[in-house]
C-alpha positions in Angstrom: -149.5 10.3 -32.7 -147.8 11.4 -29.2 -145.7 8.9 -27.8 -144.1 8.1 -24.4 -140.2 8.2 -25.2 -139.0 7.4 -21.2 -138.3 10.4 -18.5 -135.9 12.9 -18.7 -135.1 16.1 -17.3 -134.2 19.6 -19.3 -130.7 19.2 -17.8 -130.2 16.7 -19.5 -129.9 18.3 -22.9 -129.7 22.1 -21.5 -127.2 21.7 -18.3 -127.1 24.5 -16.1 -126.4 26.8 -18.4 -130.0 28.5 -17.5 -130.9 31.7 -16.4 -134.2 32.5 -15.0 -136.6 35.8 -14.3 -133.7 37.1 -12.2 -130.9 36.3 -14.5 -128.9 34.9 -12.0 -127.4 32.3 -13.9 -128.2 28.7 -12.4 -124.2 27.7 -13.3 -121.4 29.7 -10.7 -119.0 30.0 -13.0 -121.4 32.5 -14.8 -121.4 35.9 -13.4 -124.6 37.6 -11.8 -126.7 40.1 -13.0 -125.1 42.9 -10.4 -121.7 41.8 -11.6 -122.1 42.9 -14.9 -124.8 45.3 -14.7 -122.1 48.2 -15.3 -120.5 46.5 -18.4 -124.1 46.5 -19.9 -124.9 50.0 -18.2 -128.0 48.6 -16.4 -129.3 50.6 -13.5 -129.6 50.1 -10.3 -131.9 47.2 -8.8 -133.8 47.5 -12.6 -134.3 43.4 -13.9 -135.0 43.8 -17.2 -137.8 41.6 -18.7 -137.6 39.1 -21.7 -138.7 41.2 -24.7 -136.4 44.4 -23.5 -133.2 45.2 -25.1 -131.1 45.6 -22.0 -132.4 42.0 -21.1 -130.7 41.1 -24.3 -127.7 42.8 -23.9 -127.3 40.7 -20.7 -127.4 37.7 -22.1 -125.2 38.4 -24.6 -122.8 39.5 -22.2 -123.5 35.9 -20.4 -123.3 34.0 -23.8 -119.7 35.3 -24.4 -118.4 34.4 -21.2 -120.2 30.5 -21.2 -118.1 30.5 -24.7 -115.6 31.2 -22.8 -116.0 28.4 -20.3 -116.6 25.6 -22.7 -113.4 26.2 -24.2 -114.5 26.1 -28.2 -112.3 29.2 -28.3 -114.3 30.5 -31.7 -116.5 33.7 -31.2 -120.6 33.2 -31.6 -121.6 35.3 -35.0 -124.9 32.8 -35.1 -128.1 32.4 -33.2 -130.4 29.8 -33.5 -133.4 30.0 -31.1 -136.3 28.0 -30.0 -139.5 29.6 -28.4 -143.1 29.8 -28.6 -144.7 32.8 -28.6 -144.9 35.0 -31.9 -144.4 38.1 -30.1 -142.3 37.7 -27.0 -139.8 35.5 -28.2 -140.0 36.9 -31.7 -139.1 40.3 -29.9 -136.3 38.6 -28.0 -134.9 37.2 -30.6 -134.3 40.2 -32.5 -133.3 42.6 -29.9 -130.7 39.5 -29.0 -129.6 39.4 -32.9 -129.0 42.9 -32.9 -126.5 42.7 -29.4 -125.2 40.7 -30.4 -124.0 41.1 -34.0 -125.5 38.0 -35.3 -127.2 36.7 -37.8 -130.1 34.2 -36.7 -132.9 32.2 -37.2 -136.0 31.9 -34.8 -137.8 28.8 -34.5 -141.9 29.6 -33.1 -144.3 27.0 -32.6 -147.8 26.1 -31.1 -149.0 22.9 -31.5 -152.5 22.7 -33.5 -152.5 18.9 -34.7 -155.4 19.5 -36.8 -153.5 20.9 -39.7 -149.7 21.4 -40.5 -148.5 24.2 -41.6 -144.8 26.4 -41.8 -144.9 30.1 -42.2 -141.7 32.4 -42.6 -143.8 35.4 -40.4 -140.0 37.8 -41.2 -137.4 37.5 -43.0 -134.6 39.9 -44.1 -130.5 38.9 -45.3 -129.1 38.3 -41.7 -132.7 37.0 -39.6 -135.7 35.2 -40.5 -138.3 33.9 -38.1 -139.5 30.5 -38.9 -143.5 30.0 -37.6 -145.3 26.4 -37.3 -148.1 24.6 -35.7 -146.6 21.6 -35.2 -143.7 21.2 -32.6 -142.8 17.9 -35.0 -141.8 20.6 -37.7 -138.3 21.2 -36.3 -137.0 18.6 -38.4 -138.6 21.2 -41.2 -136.6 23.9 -39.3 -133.2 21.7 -39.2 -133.6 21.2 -43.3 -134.3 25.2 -43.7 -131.0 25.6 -41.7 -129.0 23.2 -44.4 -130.9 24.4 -47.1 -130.4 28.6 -46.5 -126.3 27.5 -45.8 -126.8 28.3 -41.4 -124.8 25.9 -40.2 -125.0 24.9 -36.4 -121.2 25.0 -35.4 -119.1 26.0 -32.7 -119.8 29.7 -33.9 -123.5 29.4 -33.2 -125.5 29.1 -30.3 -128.9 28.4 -29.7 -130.9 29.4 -26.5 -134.0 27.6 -25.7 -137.1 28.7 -24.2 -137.4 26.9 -21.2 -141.8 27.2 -20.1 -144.1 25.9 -22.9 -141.1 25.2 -25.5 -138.6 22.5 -23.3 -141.7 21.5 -21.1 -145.2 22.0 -21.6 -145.0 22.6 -24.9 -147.8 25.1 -26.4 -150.5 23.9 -28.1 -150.1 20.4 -26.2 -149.3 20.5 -22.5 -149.0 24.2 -21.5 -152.2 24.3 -19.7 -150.7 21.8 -16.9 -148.5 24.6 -16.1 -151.4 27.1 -16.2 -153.3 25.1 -14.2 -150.0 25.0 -11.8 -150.0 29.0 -11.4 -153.6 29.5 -11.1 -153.8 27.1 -8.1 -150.8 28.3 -6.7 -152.8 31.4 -6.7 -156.1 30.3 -5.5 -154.2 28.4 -2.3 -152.4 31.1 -1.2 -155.1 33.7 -1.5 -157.2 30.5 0.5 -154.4 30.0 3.2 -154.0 34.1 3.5 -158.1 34.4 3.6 -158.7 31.2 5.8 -162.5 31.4 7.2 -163.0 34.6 5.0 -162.2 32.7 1.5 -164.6 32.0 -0.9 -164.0 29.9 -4.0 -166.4 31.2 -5.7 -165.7 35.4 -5.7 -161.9 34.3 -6.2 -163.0 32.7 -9.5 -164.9 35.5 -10.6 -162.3 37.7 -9.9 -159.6 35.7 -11.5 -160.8 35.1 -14.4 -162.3 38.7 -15.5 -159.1 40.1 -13.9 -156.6 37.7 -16.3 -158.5 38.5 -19.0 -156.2 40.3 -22.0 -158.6 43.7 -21.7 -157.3 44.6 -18.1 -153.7 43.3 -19.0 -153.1 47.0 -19.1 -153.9 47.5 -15.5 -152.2 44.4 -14.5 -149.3 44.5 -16.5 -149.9 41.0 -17.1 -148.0 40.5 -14.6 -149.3 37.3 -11.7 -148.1 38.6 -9.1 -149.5 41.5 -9.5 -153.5 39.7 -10.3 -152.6 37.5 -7.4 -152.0 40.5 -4.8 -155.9 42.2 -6.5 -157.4 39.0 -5.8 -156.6 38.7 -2.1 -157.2 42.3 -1.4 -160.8 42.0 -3.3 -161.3 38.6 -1.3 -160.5 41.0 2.1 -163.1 42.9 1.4 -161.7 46.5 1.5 -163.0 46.5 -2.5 -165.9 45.0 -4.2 -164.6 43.7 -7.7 -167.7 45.4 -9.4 -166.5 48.3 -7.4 -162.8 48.0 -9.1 -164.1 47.4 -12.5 -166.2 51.0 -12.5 -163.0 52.4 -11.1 -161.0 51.0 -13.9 -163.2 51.9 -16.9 -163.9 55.4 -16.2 -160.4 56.0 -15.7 -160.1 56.4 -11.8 -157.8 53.7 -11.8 -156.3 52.6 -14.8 -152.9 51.0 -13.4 -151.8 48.9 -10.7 -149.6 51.7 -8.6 -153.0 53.5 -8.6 -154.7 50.0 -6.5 -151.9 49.1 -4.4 -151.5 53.2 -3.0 -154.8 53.0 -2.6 -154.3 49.9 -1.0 -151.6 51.2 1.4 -154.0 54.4 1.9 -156.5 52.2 3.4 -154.2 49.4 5.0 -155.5 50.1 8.1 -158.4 48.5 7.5 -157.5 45.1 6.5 -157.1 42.2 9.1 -154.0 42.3 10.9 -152.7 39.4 8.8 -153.5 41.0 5.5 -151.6 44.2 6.3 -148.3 42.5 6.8 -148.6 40.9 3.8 -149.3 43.7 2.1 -146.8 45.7 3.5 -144.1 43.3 2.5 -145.6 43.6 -1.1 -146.1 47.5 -0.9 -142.2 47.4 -0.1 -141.3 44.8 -2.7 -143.6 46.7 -5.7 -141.6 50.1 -4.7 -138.2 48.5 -4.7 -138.5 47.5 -8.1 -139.1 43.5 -7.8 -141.5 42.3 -10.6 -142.3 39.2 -8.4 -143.6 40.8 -4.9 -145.5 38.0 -4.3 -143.0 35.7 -3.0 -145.5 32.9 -0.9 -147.2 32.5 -3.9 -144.6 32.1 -6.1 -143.5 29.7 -3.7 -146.6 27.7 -3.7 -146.4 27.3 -8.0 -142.8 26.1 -7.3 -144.1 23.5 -4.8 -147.4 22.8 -7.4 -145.2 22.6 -10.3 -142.9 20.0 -9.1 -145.6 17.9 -8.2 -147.2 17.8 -11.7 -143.2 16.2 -13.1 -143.3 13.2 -13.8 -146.1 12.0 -11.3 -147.9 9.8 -13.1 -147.0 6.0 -14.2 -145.0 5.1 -17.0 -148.0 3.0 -17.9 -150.5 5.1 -18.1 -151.9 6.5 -21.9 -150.2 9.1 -23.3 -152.9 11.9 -24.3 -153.5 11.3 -20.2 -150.3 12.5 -18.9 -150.6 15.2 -21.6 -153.5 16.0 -20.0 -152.4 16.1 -16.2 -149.0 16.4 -16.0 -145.9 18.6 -17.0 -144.1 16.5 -20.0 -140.3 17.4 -21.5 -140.7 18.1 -25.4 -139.2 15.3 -26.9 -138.5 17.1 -30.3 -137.2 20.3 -28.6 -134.4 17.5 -26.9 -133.5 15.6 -29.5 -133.0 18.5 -31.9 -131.1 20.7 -29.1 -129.0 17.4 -28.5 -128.2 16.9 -32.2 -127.0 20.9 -32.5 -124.8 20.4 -29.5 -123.0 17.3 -30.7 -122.1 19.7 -33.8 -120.5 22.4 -31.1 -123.0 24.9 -30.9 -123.5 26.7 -27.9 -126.3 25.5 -25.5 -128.4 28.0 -23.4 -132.0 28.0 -21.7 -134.0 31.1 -20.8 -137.3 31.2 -19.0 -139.5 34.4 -17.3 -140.8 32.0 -15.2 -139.6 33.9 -11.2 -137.0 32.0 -9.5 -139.1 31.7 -6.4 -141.2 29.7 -8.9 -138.6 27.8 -10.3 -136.2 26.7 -7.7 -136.2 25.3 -4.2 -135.2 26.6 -0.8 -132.3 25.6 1.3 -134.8 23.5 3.6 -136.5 22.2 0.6 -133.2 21.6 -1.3 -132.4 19.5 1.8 -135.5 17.6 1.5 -134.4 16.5 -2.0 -135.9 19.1 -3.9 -134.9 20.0 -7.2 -135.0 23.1 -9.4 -137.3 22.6 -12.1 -134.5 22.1 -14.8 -133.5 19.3 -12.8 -136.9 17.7 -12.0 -137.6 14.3 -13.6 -141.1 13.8 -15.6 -141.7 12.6 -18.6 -140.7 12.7 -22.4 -143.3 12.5 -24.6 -143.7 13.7 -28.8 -144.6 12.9 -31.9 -141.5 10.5 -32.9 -138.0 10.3 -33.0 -136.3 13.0 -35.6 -133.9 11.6 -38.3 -131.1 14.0 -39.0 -129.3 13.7 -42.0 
């Protein structure tokens, strides 16, 4: 049974020792990416995504230097880390194992409460990654730790997956944040459309469009489907139109849409071409997140599903509308750092997405680390 353990906020047990999707550290005292992008031989203007082994590498790089800062003065030969997806963060945690020079352990879950069960999905002498469908099973996790002689000390660190995992876990409140991006999506296409917009076509679109089969011409990146569906609301393509085009192989990626795009931007509305000239620009420079107003708008969308609702309302409710803190993913992250491990959060989530403006900071804003809501799971963890 879920229960309603107060409010919180990921700082709380994760500081600001976070990066997000520009890896621009969230704490000053950590470098930027362009300040160390020649120790890790990283090009130019290139951000490398989660699952890449230069993202790793930067990381790594960042791990050694908070070390540093928190003055434990013992070098990290151990990784512990905590995500949610079996292939991303599975994929991240290895290429991180490897540049690193650790050994690790990988903690996965997705939260299906009508069964319980642990699965070791790898496992060789210096890694294993531990799989479970219960977010409850890290005190499971914690025991595999003791009983396979890992101990969390000031040699290890663990890094935390910030979206779905810390808040809005999988399985039990990551659609709140789904729901964040996809209205964040249909309100700026709305604002960009005005009179033009309809509800309905943007639907259609988004839906078929998000679907894993055209992932390949998205790159499953939002931005990106967010971008198609205002063009396809313009008008200047039907979406049954872009569909033949991308199954007989006329346009099979997104460059292909967005040159065509830009080969035709003269006839969108005068508002429309600017914006897509300050995406066209944005997609050529090399910025995975073009798409900065609405990225802005999830920010905004995001913050207002923390901690909104009343302390006094049912639990399985606020699961339902809100973004909720994990409370087993902070109490467990709390009990490793009291033993001197190493605490450090990573989320793809874009940092337009993720953290306010100057105006907004002055309005009281608050990156999403920082925002209160509440914290909500299946008990208290004993740890012996």
């Amino acid at each position: 049974m879920m229960k309603l353990f107060g409010r919180s906020k990921v700082s709380e047990f994760l500081g600001d020792f976070i990066v997000y999707r520009s890896l621009v550290p969230i704490d000053p005292r950590l470098p930027t990416l362009d300040e160390i992008r020649n120790k890790v031989d990283l090009p130019e203007r290139v951000i490398p995504r989660k699952s890449d082994l230069d993202y790793a590498k930067v990381i790594v790089n960042l791990l050694k230097i908070a070390r540093e800062i928190d003055q434990k003065n013992k070098p990290i030969n151990r990784l512990v880390f905590v995500g949610d997806t079996r292939l991303n963060d599975s994929t991240a945690f290895n290429n991180l194992c490897q540049a690193g020079g650790w050994s690790g352990m990988a903690f996965i879950a997705s939260e299906n409460r009508e069964s319980y069960e642990n699965n070791i999905l790898s496992s060789s002498a210096d890694r294993t990654v531990f799989h479970t469908n219960r977010w409850a099973a890290l005190t499971d996790f914690d025991r595999y730790l003791r009983e396979k002689d890992f101990p969390i000390d000031e040699s290890t660190v663990v890094i935390v997956d910030l979206d779905k995992t810390a808040v809005g876990a999988r399985g039990r409140n990551a659609h709140v944040i789904d729901y964040a991006r996809v209205q964040a999506v249909e309100r700026t296409v709305s604002d960009l459309l005005g009179e033009n917009y309809d509800p309905v076509e943007f639907r259609d679109a988004y839906d078929l469009i998000n679907q894993q089969e055209y992932h390949p011409f998205t790159k499953d990146n939002q931005d990106y489907l967010a971008y198609i569906c205002l063009i396809l609301g313009g008008g200047l393509i039907k979406l049954s139109s872009l569909i033949d085009k991308i199954h007989s192989g006329q346009m099979v990626s997104f460059d292909q849409f967005i040159t065509y795009v830009n080969e035709h931007r003269n006839e969108l509305s005068s508002g429309l071409r600017n914006i897509h000239d300050d995406i066209y620009v944005a997609v050529q420079s090399g910025d995975p997140t073009p798409f900065k107003s609405f990225r802005r708008n999830e920010y905004l969308i995001t913050v207002d599903l923390m901690g909104k609702m009343s302390d006094d309302q049912p639990v399985e409710e606020i699961l339902e509308k809100e973004i909720v803190i994990t409370n087993e993913v902070k109490e467990s992250v709390l009990n490793w750092r009291d033993k001197g491990a190493l605490i450090f959060g990573l989320s793809d989530k874009p940092d337009e997405a993720s953290i306010p403006t100057q105006t907004q900071s002055a309005q009281g804003f608050q990156p999403i680390h920082r925002t209160e809501t509440h914290l909500i799971g299946s008990g208290s963890i004993n740890y012996t």
